[in-house]
C-alpha positions in Angstrom: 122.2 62.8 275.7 122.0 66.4 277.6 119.5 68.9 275.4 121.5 71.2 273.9 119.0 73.8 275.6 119.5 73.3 278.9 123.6 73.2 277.9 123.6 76.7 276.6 120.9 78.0 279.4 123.1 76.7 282.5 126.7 76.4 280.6 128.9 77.2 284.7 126.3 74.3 286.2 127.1 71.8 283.2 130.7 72.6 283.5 130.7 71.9 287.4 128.8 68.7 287.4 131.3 67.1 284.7 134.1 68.1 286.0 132.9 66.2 289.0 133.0 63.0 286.3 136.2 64.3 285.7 135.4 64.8 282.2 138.2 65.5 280.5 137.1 67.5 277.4 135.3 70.6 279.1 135.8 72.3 275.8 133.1 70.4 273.9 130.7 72.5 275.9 131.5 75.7 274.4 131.5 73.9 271.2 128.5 72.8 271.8 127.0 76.2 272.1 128.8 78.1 269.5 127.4 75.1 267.0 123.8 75.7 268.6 124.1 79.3 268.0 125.2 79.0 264.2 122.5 75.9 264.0 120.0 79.2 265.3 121.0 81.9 263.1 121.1 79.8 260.1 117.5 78.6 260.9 116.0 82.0 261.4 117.6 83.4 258.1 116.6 80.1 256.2 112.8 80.8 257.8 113.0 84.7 257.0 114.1 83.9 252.7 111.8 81.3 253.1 109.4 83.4 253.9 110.0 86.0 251.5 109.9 83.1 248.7 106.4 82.3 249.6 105.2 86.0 250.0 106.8 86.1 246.3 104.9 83.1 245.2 101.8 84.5 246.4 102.5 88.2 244.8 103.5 86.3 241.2 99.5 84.4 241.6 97.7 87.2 242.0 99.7 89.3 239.2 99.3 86.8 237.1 95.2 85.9 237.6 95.0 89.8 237.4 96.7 89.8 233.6 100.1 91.6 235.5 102.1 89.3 233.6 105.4 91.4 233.0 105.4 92.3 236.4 105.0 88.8 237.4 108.1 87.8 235.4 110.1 90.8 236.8 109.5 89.0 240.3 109.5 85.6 239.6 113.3 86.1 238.0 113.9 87.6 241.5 112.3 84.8 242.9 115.3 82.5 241.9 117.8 83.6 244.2 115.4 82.7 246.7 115.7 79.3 245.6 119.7 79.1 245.5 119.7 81.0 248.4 117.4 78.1 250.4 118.6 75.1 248.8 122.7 76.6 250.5 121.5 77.7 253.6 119.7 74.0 253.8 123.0 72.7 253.0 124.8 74.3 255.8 122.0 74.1 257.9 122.3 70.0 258.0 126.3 70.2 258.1 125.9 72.5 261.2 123.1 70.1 262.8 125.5 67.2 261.8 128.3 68.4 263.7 126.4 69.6 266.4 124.8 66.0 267.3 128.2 64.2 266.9 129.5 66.4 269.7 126.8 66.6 271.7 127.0 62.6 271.9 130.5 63.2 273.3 129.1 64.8 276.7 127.9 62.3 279.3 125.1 62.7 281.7 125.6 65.1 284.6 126.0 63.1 288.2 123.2 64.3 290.9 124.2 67.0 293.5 125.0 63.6 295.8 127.0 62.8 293.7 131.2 62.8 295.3 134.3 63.6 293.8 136.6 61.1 293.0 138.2 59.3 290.1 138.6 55.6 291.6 136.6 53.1 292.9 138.2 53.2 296.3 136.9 57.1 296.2 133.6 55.4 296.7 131.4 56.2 299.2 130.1 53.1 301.5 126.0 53.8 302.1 125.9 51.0 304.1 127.0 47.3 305.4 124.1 44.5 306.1 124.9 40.9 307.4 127.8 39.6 309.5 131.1 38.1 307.0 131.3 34.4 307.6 134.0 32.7 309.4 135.6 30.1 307.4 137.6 27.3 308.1 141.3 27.9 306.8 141.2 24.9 304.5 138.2 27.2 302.7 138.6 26.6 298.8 137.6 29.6 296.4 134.2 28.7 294.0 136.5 27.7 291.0 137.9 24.7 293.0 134.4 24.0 295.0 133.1 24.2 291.1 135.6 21.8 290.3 135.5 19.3 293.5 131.8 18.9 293.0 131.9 18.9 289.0 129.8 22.0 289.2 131.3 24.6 286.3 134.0 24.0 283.8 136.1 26.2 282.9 138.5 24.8 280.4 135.1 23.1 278.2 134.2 26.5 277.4 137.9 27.6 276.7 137.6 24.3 274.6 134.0 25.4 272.9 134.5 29.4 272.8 137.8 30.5 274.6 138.2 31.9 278.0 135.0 33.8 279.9 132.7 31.1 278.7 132.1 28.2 281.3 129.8 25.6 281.2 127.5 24.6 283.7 126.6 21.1 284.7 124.3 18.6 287.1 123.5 20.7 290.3 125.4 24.0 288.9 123.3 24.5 285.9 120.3 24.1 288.4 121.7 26.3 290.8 122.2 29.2 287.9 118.3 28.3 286.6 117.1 28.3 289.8 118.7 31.4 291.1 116.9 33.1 287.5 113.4 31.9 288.4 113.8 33.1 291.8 114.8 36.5 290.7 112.1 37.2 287.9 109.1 35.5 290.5 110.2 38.5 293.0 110.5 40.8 290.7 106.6 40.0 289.3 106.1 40.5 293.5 107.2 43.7 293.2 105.0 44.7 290.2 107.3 44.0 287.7 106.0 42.8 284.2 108.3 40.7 282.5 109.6 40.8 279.0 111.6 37.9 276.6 113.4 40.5 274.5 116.1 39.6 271.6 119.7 39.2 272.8 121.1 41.3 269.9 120.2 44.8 268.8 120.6 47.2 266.3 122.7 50.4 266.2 119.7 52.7 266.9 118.9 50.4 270.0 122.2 50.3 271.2 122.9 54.6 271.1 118.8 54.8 272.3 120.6 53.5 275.6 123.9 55.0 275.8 126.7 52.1 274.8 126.8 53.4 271.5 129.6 55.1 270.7 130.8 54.7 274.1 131.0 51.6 274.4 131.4 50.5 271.5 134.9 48.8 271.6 133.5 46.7 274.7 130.4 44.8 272.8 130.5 42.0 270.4 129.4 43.1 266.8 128.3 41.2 264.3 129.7 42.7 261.0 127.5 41.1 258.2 124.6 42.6 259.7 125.7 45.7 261.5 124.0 43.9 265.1 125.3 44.1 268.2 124.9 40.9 270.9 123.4 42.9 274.2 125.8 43.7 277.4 122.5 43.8 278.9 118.8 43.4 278.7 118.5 47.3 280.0 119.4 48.3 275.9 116.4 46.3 274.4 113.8 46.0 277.3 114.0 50.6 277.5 114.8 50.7 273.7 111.0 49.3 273.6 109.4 52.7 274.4 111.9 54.4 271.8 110.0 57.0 269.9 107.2 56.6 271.6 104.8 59.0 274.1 103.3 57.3 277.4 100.2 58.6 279.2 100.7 60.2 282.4 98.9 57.9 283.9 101.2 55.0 282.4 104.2 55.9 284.8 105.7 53.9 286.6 106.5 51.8 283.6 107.9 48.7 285.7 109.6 46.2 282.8 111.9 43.3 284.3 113.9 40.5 281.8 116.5 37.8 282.2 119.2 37.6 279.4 122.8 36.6 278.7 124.7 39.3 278.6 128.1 39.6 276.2 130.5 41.8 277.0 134.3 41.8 275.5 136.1 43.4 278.7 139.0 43.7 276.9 141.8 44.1 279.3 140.7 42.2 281.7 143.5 40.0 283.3 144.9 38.6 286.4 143.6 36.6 290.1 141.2 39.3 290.1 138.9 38.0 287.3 139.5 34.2 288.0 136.7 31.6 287.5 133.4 33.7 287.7 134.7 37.3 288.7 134.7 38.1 285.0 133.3 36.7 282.7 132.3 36.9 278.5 129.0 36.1 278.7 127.0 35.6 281.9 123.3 35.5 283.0 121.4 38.6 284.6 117.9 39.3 285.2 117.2 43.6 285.2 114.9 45.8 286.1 114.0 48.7 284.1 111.4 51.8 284.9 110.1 54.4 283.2 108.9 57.3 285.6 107.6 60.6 285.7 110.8 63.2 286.5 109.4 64.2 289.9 109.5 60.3 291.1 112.2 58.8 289.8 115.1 59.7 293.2 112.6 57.8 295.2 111.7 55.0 292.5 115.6 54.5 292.9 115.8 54.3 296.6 113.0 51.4 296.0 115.1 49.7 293.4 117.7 49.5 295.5 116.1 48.4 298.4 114.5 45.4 296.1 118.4 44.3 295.0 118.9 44.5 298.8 116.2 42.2 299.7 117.1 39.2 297.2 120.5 39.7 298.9 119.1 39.4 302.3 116.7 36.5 301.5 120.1 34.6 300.8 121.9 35.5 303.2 124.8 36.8 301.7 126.5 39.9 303.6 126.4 43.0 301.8 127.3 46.8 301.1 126.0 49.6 299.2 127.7 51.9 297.2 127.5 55.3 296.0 129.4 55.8 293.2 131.9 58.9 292.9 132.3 60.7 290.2 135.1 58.8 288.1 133.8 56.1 288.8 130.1 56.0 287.2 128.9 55.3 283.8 129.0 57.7 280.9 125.2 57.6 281.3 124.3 57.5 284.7 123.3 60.5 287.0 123.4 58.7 290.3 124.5 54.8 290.8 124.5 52.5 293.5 126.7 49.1 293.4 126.2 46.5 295.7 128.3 43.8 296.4 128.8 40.9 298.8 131.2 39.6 300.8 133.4 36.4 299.5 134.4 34.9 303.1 136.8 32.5 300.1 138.7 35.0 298.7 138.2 37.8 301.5 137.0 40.8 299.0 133.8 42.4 298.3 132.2 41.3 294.7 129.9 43.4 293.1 126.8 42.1 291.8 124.3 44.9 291.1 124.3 48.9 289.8 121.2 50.5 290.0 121.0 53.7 288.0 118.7 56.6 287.8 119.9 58.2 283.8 117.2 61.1 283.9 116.5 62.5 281.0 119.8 61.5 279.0 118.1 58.0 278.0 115.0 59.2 277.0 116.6 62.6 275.0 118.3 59.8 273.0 115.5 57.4 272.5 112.8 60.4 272.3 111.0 58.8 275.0 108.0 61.0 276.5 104.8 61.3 278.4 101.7 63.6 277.7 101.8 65.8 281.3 98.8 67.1 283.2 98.8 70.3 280.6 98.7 67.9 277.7 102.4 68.9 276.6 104.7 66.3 276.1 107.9 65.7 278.2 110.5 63.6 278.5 110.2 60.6 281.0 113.2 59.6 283.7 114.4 56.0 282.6 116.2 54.0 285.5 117.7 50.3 285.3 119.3 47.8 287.9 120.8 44.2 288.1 118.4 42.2 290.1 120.7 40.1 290.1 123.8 38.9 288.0 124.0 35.6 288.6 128.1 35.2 288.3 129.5 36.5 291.7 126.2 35.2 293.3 126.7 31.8 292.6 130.7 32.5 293.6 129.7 33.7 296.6 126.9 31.5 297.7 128.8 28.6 297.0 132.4 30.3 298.9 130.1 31.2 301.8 128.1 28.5 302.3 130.8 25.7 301.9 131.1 23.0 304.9 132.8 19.7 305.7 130.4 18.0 304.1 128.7 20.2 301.1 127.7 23.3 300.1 124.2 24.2 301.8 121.1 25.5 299.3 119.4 28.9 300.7 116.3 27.5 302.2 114.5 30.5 299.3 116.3 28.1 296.6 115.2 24.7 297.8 111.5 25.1 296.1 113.8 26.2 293.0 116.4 23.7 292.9 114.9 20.8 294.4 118.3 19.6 296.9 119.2 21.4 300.2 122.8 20.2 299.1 125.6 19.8 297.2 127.6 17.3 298.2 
């Protein structure tokens, strides 16, 4: 959430930065600021009749311990309208904060100066391509049939269990997708990570703390009876840990790292595009989540980043790194990079990680803070990233790795998975 502060204090920057999200309510912003105003002027006269009040009180004490009691009457009748003046202007003063946090919540975080324009993913720009794009022979099959010749994934079982977005994973696939999980979380713990089991549902609080509530809200899975809401991602309760709560300078970098399903409705998602594991209902994902001081967190991404690129290089997957434009990033983020490999199967680039840097709009939510060199409190930079989700992985390892005879194991897996082959 942007402080309503900094909104009113650089109103032509805030306009200019959403507009290059293409933002398509620009008027909230004056809204915003005509609320804060009102919110500002009702506070000060609430604080100046509350003040008279207790100057009042204090005058009717001393009148009355000096035996002034008729002129302590004479004041304390006066005194009432100080009361029904406080008790209204209290009144207005939470129906004007009210309003002002529902449309504050409607603003999304303003993208980094790097940020470019554009409103579709092919305005994207490309940071950079690793790794040459397999040849493969032109009787190549696409995973879902290489998960079907080698009784890997079914599909239709979970369409039979669930309904469609929910496969099930057997003999060498379910090791494949455990051992791709242990691989990830043991080089993440290399890199300093400290890992958390965290529940796979939340509550409301949890889920605005991060940012998919309200906007978002039509994409999770809720569960009704008890108002909970099954996680998209272990990034809402892994950061929602250090809600309301103020860090130590010296704490920073917090480095948390989690594997979870993850549930996510995608409503209106259709077609070849989302076949077999493109798109799925509920999928597996280990993520990486930091808590930094505001003066590190650009360079904590670059690191992040160049940590997803890694596990992508130690299995030899072809790559490419994206900066998101504009119209393309999440309500939340400031800066994103996507990375995705190469399917040699079904000749398009998958993605298979964001990494995000959200500033301060996590944290403003979720009242996150650290105690600075001056002993003031501030609030931290959160950042999160996909390290990795497992779906398009396994697609793509198995599309890109397929041969005559079997699908070859990244030699990194082998210690993991215990066969060099399927087959």
């Amino acid at each position: 959430m942007l402080q309503v502060s900094y909104i009113r204090e650089n109103r032509e920057h805030v306009l200019e930065r959403l507009a290059v999200k293409n933002f398509k309510q620009p008027e909230l912003v004056d809204e915003v600021i005509k609320l804060d105003e009102q919110r500002r002027q009702t506070q000060n006269t609430l604080d100046g009749i509350s003040a008279e009040s207790n100057a009042a009180a204090k005058q009717i004490g001393e009148l009355m311990r000096t035996g002034k009691k008729e002129e302590a009457e004479a004041i304390k009748s006066k005194s009432n309208t100080y009361k029904e003046d406080i008790k209204k202007l209290s009144e207005q003063l939470s129906s004007i904060e009210q309003e002002l946090q529902q449309k504050t919540v409607l603003l999304p975080n303003l993208p980094h100066v790097s940020v470019p324009k554009g409103s579709t993913p092919e305005e994207n720009e490309v940071v950079l391509e690793h790794g040459a794009r397999p040849e493969l022979p032109a009787n190549a099959l696409p995973h879902w049939e290489l998960a079907a010749k080698y009784n890997l994934i079914d599909f239709e079982l979970g369409v039979k269990i669930t309904g469609a977005g929910f496969p099930v994973y057997k003999g060498k696939g379910a090791k494949l997708q455990r051992a791709l999980i242990a691989f990830f979380l043991d080089e993440a713990e290399k890199a300093g990570y400290d890992e958390r089991m965290v529940p796979h549902v939340v509550n409301e609080a949890s889920g605005f703390g991060t940012g998919q509530l309200p906007d978002k809200e039509g994409q999770m899975y809720h569960v009704g009876v008890d108002n909970l809401y099954l996680i998209p991602t272990a990034e809402v309760p892994i950061t929602n840990l250090y809600r309301d709560v103020i860090l130590k300078a010296d704490e920073l970098p917090v480095q948390n790292c989690g594997y979870t399903p993850c549930f996510r409705r995608e409503a209106g998602s259709y077609g070849a595009h989302v076949r077999g594991l493109n798109r799925l209902h509920q999928f597996d994902k280990v993520e990486l989540v930091q808590v930094t001081h505001p003066d590190q967190s650009y360079e904590v991404l670059e690191q992040m980043s160049a940590h997803v690129q890694g596990l992508l290089q130690k299995l030899g997957l072809p790559y490419r790194v994206l900066r998101l434009c504009g119209g393309d990033m999440s309500f939340t983020a400031a800066l994103t990079y996507d990375m995705e490999t190469w399917s040699a199967a079904q000749q398009r680039w998958l993605e298979v990680s964001s990494v995000s840097n959200f500033e301060t709009f996590q944290s403003n939510r979720l009242k996150l803070r650290f105690r600075n060199s001056e002993g003031k409190t501030q609030l931290a930079h959160t950042l999160n990233g996909s390290a990795l989700a497992l779906p398009r992985i396994v697609a793509t390892l198995l599309e890109n790795n397929q041969t005559e005879t079997g699908i070859k194991i990244p030699e990194v897996l082998v210690p993991y998975t215990k066969f060099e082959w399927i087959d």
